[in-house]
FIROKOL-341422 format. One record per residue (C-alpha): residue in one letter; z, y, x; residue number from 1. Coordinates in nm, 2 decimals, decimal comma. Example, Ala and Ser with C-alpha at 12.3 -4.5 7.8 and 13.67 -1.06 7.14 Angstrom:
// residues 2
+------+--------+--------+--------+------+
| resn |     c3 |     c2 |     c1 | resi |
+------+--------+--------+--------+------+
|    A |   0,78 |  -0,45 |   1,23 |    1 |
|    S |   0,71 |  -0,11 |   1,37 |    2 |
+------+--------+--------+--------+------+
// end
This chain:
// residues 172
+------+--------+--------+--------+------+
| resn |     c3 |     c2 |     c1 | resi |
+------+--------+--------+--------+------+
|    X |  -1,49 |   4,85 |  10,67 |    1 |
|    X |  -1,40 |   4,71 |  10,35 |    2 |
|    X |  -1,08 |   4,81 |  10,18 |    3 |
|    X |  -0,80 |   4,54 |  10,09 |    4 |
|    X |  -0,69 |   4,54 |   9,77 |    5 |
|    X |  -0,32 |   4,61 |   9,68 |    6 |
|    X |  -0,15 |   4,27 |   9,56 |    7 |
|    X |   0,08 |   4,36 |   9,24 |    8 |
|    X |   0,41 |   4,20 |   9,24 |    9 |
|    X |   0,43 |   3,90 |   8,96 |   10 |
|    X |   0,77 |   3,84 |   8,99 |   11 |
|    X |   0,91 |   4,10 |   8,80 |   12 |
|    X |   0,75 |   4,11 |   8,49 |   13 |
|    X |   0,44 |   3,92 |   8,30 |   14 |
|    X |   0,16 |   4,14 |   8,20 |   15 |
|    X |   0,27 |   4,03 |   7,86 |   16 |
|    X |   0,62 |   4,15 |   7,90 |   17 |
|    X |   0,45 |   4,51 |   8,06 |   18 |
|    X |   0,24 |   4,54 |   7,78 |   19 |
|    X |   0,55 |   4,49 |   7,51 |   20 |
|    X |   0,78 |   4,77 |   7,73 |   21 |
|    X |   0,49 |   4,98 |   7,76 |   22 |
|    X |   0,48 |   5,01 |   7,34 |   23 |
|    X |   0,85 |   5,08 |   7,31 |   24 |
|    X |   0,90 |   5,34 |   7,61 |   25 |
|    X |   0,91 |   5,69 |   7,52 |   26 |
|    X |   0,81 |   5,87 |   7,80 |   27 |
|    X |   0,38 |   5,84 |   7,76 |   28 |
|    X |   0,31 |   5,83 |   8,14 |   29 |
|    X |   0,52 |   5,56 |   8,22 |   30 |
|    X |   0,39 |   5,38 |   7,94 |   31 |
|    X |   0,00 |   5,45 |   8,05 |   32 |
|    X |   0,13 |   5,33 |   8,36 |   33 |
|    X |   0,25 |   5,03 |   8,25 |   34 |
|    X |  -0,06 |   4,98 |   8,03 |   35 |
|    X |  -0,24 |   5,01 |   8,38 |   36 |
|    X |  -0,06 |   4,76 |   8,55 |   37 |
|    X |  -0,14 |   4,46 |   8,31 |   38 |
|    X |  -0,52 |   4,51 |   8,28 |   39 |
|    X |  -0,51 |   4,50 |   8,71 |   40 |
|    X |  -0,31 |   4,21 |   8,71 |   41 |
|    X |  -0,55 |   4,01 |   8,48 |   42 |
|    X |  -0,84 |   4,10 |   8,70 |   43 |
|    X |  -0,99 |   4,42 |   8,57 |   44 |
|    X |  -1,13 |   4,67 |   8,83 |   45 |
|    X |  -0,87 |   4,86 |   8,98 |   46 |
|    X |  -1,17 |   5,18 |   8,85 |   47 |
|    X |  -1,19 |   5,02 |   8,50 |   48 |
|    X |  -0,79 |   4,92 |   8,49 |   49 |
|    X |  -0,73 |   5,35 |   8,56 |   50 |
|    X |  -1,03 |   5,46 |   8,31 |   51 |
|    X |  -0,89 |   5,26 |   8,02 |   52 |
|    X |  -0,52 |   5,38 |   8,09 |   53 |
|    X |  -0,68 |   5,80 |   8,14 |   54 |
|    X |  -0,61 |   5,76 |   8,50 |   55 |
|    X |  -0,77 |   5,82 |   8,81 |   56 |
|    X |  -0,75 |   5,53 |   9,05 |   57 |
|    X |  -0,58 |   5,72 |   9,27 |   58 |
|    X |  -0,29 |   5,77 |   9,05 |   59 |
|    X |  -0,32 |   5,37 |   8,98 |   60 |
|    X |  -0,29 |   5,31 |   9,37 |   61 |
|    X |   0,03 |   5,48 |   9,37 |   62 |
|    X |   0,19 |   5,35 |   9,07 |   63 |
|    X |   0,12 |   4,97 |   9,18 |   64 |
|    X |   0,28 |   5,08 |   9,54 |   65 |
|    X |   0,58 |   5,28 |   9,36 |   66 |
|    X |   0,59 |   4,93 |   9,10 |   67 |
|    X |   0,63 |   4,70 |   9,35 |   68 |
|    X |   0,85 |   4,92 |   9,61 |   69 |
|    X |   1,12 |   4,98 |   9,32 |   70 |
|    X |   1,00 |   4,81 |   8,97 |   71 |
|    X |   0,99 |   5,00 |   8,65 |   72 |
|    X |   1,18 |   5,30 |   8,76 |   73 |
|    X |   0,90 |   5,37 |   9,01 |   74 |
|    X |   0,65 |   5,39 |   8,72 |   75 |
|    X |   0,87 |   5,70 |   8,58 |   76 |
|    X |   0,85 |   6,05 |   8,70 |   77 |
|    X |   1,06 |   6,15 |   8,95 |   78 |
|    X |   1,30 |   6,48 |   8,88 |   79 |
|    X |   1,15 |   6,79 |   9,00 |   80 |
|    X |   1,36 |   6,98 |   9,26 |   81 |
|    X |   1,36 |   7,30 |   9,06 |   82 |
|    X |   1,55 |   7,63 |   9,16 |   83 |
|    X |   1,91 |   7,58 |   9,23 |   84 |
|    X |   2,14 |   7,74 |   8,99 |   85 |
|    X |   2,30 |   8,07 |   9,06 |   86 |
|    X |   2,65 |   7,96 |   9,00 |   87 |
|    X |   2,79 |   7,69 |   9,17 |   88 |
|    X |   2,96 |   7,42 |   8,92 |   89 |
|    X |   3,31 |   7,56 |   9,01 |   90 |
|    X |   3,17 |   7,89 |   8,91 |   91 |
|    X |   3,07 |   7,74 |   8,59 |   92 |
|    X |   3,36 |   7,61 |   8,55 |   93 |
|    X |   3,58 |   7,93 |   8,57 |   94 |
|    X |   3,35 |   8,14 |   8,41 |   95 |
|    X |   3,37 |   7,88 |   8,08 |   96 |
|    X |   3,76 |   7,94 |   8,13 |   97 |
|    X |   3,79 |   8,31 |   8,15 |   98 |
|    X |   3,53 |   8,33 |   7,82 |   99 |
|    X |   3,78 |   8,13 |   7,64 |  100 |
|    X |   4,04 |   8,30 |   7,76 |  101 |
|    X |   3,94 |   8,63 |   7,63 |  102 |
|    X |   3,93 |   8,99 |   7,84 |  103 |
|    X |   4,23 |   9,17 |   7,96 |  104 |
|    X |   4,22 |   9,45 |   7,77 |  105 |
|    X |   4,38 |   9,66 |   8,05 |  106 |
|    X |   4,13 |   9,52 |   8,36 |  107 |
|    X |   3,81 |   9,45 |   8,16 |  108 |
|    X |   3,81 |   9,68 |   7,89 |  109 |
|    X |   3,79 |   9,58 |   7,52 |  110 |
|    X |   3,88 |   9,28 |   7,28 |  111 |
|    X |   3,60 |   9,09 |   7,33 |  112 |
|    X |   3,33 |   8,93 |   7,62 |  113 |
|    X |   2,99 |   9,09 |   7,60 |  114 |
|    X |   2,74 |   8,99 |   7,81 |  115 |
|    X |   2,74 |   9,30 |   8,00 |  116 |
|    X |   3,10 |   9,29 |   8,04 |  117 |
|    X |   3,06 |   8,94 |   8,20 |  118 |
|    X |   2,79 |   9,00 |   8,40 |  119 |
|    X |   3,02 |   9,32 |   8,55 |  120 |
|    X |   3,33 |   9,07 |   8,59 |  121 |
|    X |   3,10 |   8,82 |   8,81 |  122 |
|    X |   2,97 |   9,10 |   9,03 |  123 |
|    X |   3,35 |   9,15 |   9,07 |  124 |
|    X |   3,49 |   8,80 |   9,14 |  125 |
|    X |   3,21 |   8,59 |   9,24 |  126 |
|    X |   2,98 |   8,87 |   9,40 |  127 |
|    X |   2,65 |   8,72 |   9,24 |  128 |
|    X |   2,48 |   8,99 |   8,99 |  129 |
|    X |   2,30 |   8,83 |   8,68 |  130 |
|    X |   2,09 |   9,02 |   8,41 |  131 |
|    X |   2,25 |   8,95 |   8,06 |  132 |
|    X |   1,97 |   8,77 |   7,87 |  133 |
|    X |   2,01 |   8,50 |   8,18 |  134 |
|    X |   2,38 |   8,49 |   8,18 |  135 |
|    X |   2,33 |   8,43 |   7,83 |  136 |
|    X |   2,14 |   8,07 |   7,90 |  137 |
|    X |   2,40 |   8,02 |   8,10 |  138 |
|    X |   2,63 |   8,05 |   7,85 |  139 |
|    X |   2,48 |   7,83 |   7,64 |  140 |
|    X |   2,46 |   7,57 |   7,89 |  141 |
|    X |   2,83 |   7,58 |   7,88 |  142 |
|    X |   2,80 |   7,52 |   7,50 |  143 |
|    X |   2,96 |   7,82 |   7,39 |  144 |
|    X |   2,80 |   7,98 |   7,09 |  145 |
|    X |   2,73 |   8,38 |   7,10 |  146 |
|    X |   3,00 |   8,40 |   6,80 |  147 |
|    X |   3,25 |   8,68 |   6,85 |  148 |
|    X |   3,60 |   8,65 |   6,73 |  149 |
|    X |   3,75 |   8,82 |   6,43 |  150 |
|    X |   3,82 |   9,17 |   6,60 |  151 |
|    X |   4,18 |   9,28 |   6,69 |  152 |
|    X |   4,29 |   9,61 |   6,72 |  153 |
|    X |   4,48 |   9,61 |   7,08 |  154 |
|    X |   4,78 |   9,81 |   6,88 |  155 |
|    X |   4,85 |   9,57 |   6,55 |  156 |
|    X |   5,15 |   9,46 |   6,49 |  157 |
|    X |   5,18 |   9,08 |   6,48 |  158 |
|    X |   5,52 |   9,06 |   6,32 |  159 |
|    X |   5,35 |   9,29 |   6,01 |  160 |
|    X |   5,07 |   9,10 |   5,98 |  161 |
|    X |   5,29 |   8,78 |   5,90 |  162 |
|    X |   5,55 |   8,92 |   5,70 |  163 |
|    X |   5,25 |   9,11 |   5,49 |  164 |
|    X |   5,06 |   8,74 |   5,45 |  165 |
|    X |   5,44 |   8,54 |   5,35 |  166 |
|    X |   5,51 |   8,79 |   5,05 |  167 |
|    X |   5,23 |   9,07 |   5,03 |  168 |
|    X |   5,36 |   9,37 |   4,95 |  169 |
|    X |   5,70 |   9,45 |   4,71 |  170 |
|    X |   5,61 |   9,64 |   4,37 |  171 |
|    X |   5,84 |   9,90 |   4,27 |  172 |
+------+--------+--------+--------+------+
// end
């Protein structure tokens, strides 16, 4: 039983036109893919077409059905499901806050967010326990830098500060 060929859709682009997007995409496996496409269309083996694009012909077979089911964009990768994120975007959302808030001294203890510190205030409020070094990717994800204010004793006196920085001290 012979095998029929898979027809590749002409009305999208010329092999021409594949060939000149294939040279300015920057994602290489689409571009091989497109460099695939071309040599099929102008009546290369579908064996030969994959070899000369570091295919197998397999691979081709699905990018010509993925081509002409949704043009280019089926000639990219698709996303990779992944593992869902531990916090929810919400929780994202209000964990960014409360960093830029700054800790309540009297609840959390201290001037300034450590990791530990935060890891202990989720456990708290969103019941979802995290090791520091990956709450700290979240963090960055956030795009808050690891920079730690100036420190601030809990006890200084505001009003002191200001007067000291409008006139410095008197000289006798």
């Amino acid at each position: 039983m012979a095998r029929q060929a898979l027809e590749i859709r002409t009305d999208l682009h010329t092999a021409d036109a594949l060939r000149r997007m294939a040279r300015q995409e920057q994602d290489r496996r689409a571009a091989m893919r497109m460099l695939a496409l071309p040599n099929a269309m102008e009546g290369m083996t579908r064996a030969e077409a994959a070899r000369l694009a570091g295919m197998e012909q397999q691979a081709l077979r699905d990018a010509v059905i993925r081509y002409n089911a949704e043009g280019l964009s089926g000639l990219h990768d698709r996303p990779k499901p992944g593992r869902t994120p531990t916090l929810t975007e919400g929780e994202q959302a209000t964990l960014r806050a409360v960093i830029l808030r700054g800790p309540d001294p009297a609840c959390d203890g201290g001037g300034d967010w450590t990791l530990p510190m935060l890891c202990r205030w989720m456990e708290d409020h969103f019941g979802k326990t995290m090791h520091p070094d990956n709450l700290s990717r979240v963090v960055r994800r956030l795009d808050l830098s690891r920079q730690k204010t100036r420190p601030r004793h809990p006890k200084a006196d505001e009003a002191a500060q200001a007067a000291f920085k409008k006139g410095g001290c008197a000289m006798p």
